[in-house]
N, C-alpha and C positions, 0 to 999 in steps of 0.2 A: 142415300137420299131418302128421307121420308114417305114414307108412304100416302098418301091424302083419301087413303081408304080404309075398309076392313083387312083386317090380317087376319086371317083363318091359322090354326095347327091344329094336325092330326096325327094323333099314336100308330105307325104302321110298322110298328116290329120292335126288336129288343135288343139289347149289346149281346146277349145270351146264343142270341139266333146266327145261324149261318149265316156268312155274305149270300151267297144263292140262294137259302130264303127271305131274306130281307127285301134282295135286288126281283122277287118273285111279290112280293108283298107289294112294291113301291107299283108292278109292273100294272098289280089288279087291281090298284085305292086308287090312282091316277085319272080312271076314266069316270070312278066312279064319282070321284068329289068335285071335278070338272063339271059333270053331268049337274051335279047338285047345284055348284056353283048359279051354271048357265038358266036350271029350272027354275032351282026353287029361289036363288037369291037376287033372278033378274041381274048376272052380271057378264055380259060379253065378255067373249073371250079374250079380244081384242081390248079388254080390262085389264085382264092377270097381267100382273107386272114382272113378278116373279116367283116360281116355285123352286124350295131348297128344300133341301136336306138335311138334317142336325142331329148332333149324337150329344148327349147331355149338355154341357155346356161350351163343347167346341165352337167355330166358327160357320155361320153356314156354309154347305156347297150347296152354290146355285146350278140344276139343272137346266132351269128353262130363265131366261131372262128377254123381255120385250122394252129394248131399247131402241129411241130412235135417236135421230142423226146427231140431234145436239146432245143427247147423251153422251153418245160415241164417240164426236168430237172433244167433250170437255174431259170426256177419260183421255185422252191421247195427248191433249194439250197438257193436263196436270203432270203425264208421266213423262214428259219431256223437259 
C-alpha cells in the first residue's frame, strides 16, 4: 500500500559485516532515528507505518509493521 508520507532510509551496516554486527547495528540506529523522527521531524509514533530491513535490492523484511483492522482484514480476505 502507498505510503501518504515521508519515507526515511538509513545505511546501518554492510553485506561485508557479520550478522551479529548488523543485528547490533539495527539494535543501536533504532532508537536513535525514532528519537529523530519524534523530535526533530514532529512525527508520532503512532505515524511510523512501517520499519524494514533491505539488503541491496531484495525484498524488504518488515520488522515492525502498524496495521489496523481493515488492513488486517483486507490481507486475510485477499489471501482466501
Amino acid at each position: 500500500m502507498p505510503s501518504n508520507g515521508p519515507n526515511y532510509s538509513v545505511k546501518i551496516g554492510r553485506v561485508s559485516q557479520d550478522a551479529k554486527d548488523v543485528a547490533k547495528n539495527v539494535m543501536a540506529a533504532l532508537p536513535q532515528l525514532l528519537g529523530h523522527l519524534t523530535c526533530w521531524d514532529d512525527i508520532s509514533f503512532e505515524n511510523v507505518q512501517q520499519i524494514s530491513l533491505k539488503v541491496d535490492e531484495q525484498i524488504d523484511l518488515p520488522i515492525y509493521s502498524n496495521l489496523n483492522k481493515t488492513d488486517v482484514e483486507a490481507f486475510v480476505q485477499q489471501k482466501s
